[in-house]
C-alpha positions as CSV (number, residue, x, y, z in Angstrom):
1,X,0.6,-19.0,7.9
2,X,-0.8,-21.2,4.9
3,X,0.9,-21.3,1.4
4,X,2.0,-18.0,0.5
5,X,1.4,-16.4,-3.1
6,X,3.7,-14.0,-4.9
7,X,2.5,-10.3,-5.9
8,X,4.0,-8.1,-8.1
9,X,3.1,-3.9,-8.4
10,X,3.9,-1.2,-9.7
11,X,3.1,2.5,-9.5
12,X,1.1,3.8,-12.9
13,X,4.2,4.7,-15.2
14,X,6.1,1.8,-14.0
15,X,9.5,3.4,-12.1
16,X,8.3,1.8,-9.1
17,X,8.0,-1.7,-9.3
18,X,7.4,-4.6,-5.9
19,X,7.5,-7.9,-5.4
20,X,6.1,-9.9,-2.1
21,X,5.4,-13.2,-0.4
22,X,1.6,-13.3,1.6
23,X,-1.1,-16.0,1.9
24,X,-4.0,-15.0,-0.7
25,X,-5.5,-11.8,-0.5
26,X,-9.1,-12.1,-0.1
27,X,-10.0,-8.1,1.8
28,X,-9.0,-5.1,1.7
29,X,-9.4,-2.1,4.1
30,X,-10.7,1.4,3.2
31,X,-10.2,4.4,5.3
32,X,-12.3,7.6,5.8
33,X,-9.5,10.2,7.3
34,X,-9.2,12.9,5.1
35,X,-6.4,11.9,2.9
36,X,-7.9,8.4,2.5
37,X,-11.4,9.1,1.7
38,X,-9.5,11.7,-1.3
39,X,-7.5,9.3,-2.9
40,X,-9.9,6.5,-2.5
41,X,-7.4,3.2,-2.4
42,X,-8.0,0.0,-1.3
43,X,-5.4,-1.1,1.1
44,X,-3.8,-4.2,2.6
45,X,-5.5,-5.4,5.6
46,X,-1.6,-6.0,6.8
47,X,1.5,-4.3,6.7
48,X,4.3,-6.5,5.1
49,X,7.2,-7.2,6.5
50,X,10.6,-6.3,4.8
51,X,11.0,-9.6,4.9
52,X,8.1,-10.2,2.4
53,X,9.3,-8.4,0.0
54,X,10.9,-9.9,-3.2
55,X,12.0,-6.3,-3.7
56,X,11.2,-3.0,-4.3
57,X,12.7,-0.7,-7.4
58,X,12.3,2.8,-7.5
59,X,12.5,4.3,-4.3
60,X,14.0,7.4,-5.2
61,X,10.8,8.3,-7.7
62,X,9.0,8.4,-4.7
63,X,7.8,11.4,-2.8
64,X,6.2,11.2,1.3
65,X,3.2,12.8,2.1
66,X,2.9,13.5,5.8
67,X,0.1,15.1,7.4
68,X,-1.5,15.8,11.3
69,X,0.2,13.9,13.4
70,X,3.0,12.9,10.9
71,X,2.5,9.2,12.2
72,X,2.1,7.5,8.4
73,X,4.6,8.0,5.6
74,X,2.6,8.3,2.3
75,X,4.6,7.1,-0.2
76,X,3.9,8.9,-4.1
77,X,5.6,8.6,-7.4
78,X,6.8,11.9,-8.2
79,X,6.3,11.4,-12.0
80,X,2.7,9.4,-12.1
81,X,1.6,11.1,-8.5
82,X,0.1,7.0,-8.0
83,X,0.3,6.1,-4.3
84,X,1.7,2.4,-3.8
85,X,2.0,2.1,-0.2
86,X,2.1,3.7,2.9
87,X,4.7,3.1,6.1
88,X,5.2,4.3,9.3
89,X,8.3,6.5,11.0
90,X,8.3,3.9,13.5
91,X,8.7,0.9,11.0
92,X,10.4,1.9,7.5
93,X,9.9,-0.9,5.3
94,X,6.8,-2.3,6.7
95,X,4.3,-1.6,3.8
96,X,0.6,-1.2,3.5
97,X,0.6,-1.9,0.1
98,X,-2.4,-0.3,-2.6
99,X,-4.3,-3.3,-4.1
100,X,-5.0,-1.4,-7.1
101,X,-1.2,-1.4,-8.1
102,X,-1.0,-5.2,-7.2
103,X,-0.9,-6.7,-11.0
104,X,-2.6,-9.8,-10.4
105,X,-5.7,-8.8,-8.4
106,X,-9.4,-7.2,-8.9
107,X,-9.2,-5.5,-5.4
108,X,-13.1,-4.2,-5.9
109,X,-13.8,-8.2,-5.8
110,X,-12.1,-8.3,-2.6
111,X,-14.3,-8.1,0.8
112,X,-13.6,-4.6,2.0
113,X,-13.3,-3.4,5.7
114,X,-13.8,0.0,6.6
115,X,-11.2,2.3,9.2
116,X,-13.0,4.9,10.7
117,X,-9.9,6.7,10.8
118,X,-11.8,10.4,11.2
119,X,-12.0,8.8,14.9
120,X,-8.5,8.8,15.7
């Protein structure tokens, strides 16, 4: 897995606050569904493991967002409305995590993938 690098987010006013474990992040992903393509984030190419995660603080700020087929939760902060991550039903705790609330990177430097997610 190479050396791993510590991250640290947080949602815009702060209540929500991450920490995780990952080998650099050089991409991102970008989807065009219809929720995606709204709120425009830059995502992790993977989802993290709990086991990744240093921690996560202020789960109870957040609000989920499901849509269609209700198969992704979308995870908001109920007091800055900033999206940090996104899970699935199937695997709570396994995060896509929004490189714009990653402190330490410039996620439009990053290589960026595109999901054709209108597809599925």
């Amino acid at each position: 897995m190479g050396d791993l690098k510590t991250y640290t987010g947080r949602c815009h006013c702060g209540v929500v606050r991450f920490g995780f474990n990952c080998p650099e992040i050089t991409e991102g992903r970008r989807c065009n569904c219809s929720i995606c393509i709204r709120k425009g984030a830059i995502m992790s190419v993977p989802y993290f493991s709990p086991g990744q995660f240093n921690y996560v603080e202020g789960l109870d700020a957040l609000t989920n967002y499901q849509w269609g087929d209700k198969d992704v939760n979308h995870w908001f902060c109920k007091h800055c409305g900033i999206y940090p991550f996104h899970d699935g039903p199937d695997r709570p705790g396994h995060y896509r995590v929004n490189l714009g609330c990653v402190n330490e990177l410039d996620p439009l430097a990053l290589n960026i993938d595109l999901i054709d997610g209108q597809s599925y």
